[in-house]
N, C-alpha and C positions, 0 to 999 in steps of 0.2 A: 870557318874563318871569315871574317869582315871582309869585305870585296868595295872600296872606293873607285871613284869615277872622276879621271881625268879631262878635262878638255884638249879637242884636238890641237888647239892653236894656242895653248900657254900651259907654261910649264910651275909645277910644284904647287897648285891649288886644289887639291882631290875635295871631292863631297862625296856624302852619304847619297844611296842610291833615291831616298826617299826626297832630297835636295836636288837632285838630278834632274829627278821627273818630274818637280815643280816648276824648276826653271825652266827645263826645255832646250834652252840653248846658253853657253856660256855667257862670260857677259863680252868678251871680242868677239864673239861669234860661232865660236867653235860648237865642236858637237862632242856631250859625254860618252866618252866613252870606258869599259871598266878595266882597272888597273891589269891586271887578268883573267883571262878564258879559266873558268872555271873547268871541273872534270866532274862527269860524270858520275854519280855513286852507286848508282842502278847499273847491273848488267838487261841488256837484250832481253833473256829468260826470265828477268823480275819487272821490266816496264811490259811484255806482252800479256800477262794479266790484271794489267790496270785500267782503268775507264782513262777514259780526257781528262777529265779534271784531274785526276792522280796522278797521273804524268805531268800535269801543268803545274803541279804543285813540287815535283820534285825536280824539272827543270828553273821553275823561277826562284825556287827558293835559296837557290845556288846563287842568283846576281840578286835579289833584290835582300843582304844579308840584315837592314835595322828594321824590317817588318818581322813582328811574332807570330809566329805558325800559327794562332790564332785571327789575324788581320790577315794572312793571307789568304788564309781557305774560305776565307770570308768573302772576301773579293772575289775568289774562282767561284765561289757557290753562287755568287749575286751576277755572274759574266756569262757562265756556262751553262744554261736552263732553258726553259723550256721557249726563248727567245729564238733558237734552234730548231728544226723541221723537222730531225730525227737526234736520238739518243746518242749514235754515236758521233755526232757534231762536225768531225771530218771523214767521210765514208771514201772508199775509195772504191775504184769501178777499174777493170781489167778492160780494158779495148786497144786492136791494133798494135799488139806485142808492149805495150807501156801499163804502169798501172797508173789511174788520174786520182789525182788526190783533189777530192772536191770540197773546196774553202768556202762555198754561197748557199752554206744552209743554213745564215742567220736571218738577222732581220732586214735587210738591205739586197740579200743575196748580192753579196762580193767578198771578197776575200780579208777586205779590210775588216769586219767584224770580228773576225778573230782577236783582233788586240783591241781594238775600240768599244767591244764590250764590255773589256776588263778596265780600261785606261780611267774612267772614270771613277770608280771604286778605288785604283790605287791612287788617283789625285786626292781622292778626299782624305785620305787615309792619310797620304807625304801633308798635307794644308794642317791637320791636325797635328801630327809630329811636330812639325814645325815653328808650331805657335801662330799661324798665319791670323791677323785678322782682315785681312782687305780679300774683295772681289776677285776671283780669280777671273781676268776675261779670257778664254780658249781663241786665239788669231792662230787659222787655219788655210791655207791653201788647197784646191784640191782640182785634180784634171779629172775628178769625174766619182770615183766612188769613197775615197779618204772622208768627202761632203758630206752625203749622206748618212754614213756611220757614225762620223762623229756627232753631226745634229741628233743621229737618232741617240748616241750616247748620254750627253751630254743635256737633252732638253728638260728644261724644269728639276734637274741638278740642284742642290739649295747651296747656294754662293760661290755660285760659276757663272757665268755668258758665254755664247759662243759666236763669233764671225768667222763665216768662210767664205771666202773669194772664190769664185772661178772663172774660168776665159766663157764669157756670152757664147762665142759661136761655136767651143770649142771642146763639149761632151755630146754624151747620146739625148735625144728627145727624152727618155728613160731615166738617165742620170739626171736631165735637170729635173723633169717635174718630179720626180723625188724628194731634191731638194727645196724648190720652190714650194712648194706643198706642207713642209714641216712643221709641224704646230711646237708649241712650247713657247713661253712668255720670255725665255732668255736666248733665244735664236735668232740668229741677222744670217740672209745668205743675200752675198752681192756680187750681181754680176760683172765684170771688165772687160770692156774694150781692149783686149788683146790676148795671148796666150798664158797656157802652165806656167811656162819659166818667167812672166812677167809677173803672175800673180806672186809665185815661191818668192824671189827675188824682193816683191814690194815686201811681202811679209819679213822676210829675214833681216830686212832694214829697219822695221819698224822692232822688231824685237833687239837691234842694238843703237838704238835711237835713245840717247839717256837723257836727252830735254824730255821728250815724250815721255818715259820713263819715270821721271821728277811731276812732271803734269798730270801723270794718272796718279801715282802714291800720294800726291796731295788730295785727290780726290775720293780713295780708299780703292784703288782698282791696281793688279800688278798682271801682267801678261804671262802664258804657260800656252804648249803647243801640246796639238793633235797630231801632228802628222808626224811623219815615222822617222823625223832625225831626233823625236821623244824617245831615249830610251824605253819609256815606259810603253812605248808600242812596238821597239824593237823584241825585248826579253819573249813578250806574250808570241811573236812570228817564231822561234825559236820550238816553240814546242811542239807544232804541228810536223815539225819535221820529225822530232824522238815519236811522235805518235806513226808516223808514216811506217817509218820503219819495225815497230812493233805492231802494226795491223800485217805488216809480209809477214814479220816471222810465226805468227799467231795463225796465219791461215793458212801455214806450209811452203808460201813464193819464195821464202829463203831460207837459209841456216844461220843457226847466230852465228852473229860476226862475220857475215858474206857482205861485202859490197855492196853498194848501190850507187847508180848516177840521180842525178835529181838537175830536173828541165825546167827554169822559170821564165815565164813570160818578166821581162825585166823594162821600169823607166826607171825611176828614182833610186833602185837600188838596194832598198832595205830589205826585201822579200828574200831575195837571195843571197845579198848580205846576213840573215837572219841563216839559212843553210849553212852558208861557212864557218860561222859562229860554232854549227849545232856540230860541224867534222870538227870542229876543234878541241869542243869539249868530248871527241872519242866518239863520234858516231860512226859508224864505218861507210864514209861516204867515198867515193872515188873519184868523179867528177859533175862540179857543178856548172851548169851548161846556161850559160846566160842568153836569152834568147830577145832578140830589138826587134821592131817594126820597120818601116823606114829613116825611119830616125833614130838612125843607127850608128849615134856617135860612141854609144857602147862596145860596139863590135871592133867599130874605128880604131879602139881604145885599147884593145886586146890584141888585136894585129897589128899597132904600130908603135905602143907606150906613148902616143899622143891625146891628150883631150884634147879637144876642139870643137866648140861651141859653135864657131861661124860659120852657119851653113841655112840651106833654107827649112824652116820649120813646115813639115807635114801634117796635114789634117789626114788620119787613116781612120780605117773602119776599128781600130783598136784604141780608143781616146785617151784612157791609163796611163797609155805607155809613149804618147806624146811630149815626151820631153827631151829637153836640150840638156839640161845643168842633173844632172844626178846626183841629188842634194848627198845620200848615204854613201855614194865612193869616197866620200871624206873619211869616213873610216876604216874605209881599208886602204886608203893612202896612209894617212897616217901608220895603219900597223907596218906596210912593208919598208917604211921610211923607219923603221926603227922605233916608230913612237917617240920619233922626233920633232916636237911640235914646231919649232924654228921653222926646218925645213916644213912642213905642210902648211904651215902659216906661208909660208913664201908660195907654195905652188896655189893656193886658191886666192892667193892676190891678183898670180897671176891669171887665173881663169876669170874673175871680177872685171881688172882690169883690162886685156886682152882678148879676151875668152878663151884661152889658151892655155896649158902648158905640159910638159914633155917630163918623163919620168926617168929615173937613171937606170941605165943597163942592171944594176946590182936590185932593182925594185921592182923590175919588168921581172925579173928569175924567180922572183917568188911568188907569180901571179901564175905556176904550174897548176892550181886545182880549177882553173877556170878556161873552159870553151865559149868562144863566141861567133855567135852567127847573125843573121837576121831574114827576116821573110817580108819577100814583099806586098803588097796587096793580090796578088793573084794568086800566090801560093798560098796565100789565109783563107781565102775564099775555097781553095780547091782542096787543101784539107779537111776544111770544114766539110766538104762535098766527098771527098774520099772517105773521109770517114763514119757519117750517115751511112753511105752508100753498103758501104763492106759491114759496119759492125750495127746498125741502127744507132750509133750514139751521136749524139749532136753537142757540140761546145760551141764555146763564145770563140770572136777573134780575138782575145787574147792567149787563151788557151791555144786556138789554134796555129795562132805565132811558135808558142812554145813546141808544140807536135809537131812543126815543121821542122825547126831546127835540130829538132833530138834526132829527125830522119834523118838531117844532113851530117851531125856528127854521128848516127851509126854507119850509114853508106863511105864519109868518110875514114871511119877508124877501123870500122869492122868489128867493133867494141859492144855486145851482145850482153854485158851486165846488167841485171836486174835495175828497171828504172824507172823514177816516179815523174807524171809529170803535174806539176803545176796548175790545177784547175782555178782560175782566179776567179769568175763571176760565173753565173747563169746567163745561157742560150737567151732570157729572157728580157736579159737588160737590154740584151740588142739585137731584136728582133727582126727589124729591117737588115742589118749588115747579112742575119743569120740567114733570113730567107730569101737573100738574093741570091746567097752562095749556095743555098738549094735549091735555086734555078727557078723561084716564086717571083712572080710579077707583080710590083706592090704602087701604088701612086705616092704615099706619105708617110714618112716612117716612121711618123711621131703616130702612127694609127694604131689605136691601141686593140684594138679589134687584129692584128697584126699576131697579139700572146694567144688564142684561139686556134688560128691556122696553124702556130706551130706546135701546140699542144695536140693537134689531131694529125699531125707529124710524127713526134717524137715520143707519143705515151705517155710524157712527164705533165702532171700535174700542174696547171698555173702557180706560178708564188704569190705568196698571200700579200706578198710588197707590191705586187702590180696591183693585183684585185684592188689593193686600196687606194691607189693616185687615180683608177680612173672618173671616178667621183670628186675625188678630194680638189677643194676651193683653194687657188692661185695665193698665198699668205706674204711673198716677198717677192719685189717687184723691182728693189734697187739697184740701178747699175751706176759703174760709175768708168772714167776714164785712170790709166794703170796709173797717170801720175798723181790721184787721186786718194789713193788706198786711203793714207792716212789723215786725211783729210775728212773721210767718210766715217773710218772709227772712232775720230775724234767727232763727229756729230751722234754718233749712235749712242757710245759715253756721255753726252751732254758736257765734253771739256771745252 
């Protein structure tokens, strides 16, 4: 059956999935989401003999219904390959009573390549459907790894552009020359004078800016998003999850249909948003354990049914998950409101406005599948150091955000169910954070000499994405001030 996509914040306008992912964002601003959670059609015993791809194909093909099973597998075959380190694309490793589901074996090593592999392939695919004939330009935000994936996506694309903003002082040494480094003739990365939520914020204005809007379609240019309030980067997070659980039952960790909790290092939302998704269409999930940094308005947010934004914004050794505004709770506000756009339309005014607002007792009770915690900088550090220590395995602090807090909710629950955690990036993006926490003395973290010592640490191979920046010539140099965004993309466009 045909599966349409609502906006959160207006009501009786449904588009096709393949209109969805072109636009990106409604046109008041809201974020599509689909009419209904699909189900499942695979049991447990029929996804544990399947690769990645074959699961990815029978999870997406449930929400993405006007693509032909020939466009789709098309896309997964051009997303899933040999851009990947190993065959099985998401491998999972046993350490410390958890099992880690590692998402950084693409070409970026982070977790975002999982959908921004694919996201490309199915834009061009929605552009054609559509009749598009104008420029698609990709306006991107990113606290750190959403940048790179998508540039690497996206670069030399034929009738795309891509602009990503990010906070100047406010990723890894790693994360930026990354992105600073990215070749391709249709690639802008620009720096800003201020944080994530400044960068997210400038972008989402510009995408309901309908002067701007009228200015580029004169021009043949219309705007489409990378970052993950795209559905088209939501569906692709969805499947790593049905993959999760069919690598336990496949390798004996559980029985079909046994539980599992699932630990995400969480900022913006969508990662584990994408988990809840995946319990809904029947995955036998129990508890999704949403895990903050110190900015920890998410935890806030679970303990009190208040958002609130107005606090002081932290620089942590986990840069990801540095945000204030968690673009993807929009959609699950919206679901526990009934998918009442009114009301969600009302409550992100008031967080716009305000930065603020408070949820109803009747919308807080439905927010039973979610634990929240957070970890502070020492306790990321010391997991990262517990965990070396005892198992030899080394994670990033994001990861190790997430391992933190699955301790705190098992010491607190006593809750011993099979559980997966969250492996977002490689040890190696953030190699200074990592080896301080393993008690290494280092003078510059941006030293890249830095991925060696911990390779003669950790036995793990350098990634072949470091191997490449340390040579690679400085390609974008632009920064700009945050009141500026649009300002700058309209020079990049020549409007």
């Amino acid at each position: 059956m045909e599966i349409l996509y609502n906006s959160t914040r207006e009501k009786g306008k449904p588009v096709r999935a393949s209109e969805a992912i072109l636009r990106g964002l409604s046109q008041e601003g809201g974020l599509f989401v689909p009419e209904r959670i699909p189900v499942l059609d695979k049991s447990p015993e029929q996804l544990k003999e399947m690769t990645y791809s074959q699961v990815a194909y029978e999870v997406m093909k449930l929400y993405l219904t006007d693509f032909t099973e020939q466009e789709l597998r098309d896309c997964i075959a051009k997303a899933y390959d040999d851009k990947f380190d190993t065959p099985e694309i998401a491998p999972m490793r046993k350490a410390g009573g958890a099992h880690y589901l590692e998402l950084f074996h693409g070409a970026t090593i982070a977790f975002k390549d999982m959908a921004l592999s694919i996201l490309p392939h199915l834009l061009t695919v929605s552009a054609k459907k559509n009749h598009v004939t104008n420029e698609i330009v990709i306006l991107a935000a990113t606290s750190g790894d959403t940048g790179k994936a998508a540039l690497s996506g996206f670069a030399d694309v034929e009738g795309a552009r891509i602009i990503v903003f990010y906070p100047k002082n406010g990723v890894s040494p790693v994360q930026e020359r990354q992105m600073v480094t990215q070749k391709g003739q249709n690639t802008y990365v620009v720096g800003i004078h201020g944080n994530f939520d400044d960068a997210q914020s400038g972008v989402k204005r510009m995408f309901a800016d309908r002067e701007l809007a009228g200015e580029m379609r004169e021009k043949g240019f219309q705007f489409s998003s990378a970052n993950s309030i795209n559905i088209g980067r939501l569906v692709p997070q969805i499947v790593y999850y049905v993959y999760a659980y069919s690598r336990l039952l496949k390798k004996g960790s559980i029985q079909s249909w046994e539980k599992i909790n699932v630990a995400v290092p969480t900022g913006n939302f969508g990662n584990i948003l994408a988990a809840f998704y995946a319990k809904q269409m029947g995955l036998p999930i129990n508890k999704l354990i949403c895990a903050s940094n110190e900015n920890k308005v998410l935890y806030d947010f679970f303990r009190s049914g208040i958002y609130d934004r107005n606090r002081e914004f932290v620089l942590t050794s986990s840069p990801s998950m540095d945000i204030l505004i968690s673009s993807n709770l929009e959609r699950l506000i919206y679901l526990i409101a009934g998918e009442d756009a009114d009301k969600n339309r009302e409550l992100m005014e008031s967080l716009s406005g305000n930065g603020a607002y408070t949820i109803t007792e009747d919308m807080r009770a439905r927010l039973g599948d979610f634990y929240g915690n957070f970890a502070s900088e020492e306790e990321t550090a010391g997991t990262i150091r517990s965990l070396y220590e005892k198992e030899g395995y080394v994670i990033d602090p994001h990861t190790a955000v997430a391992a933190c807090v699955y301790e705190k909710y098992r010491e607190k629950t006593g809750d011993n169910t099979p559980s997966v955690i969250v492996s977002t990036a490689s040890p190696y993006k953030f190699t200074g954070s990592v080896m301080s926490a393993l008690g290494e003395e280092y003078e510059d973290p941006a030293d890249l000499s830095l991925a060696e010592r911990l390779c003669a640490l950790s036995g793990v191979e350098i990634p072949e994405a470091i191997e490449e920046i340390r040579t690679a010539p400085v390609l974008h140099t632009r920064v700009c001030g945050k009141e500026d965004m649009k300002k700058t993309v309209k020079e990049i466009l020549g409007i």
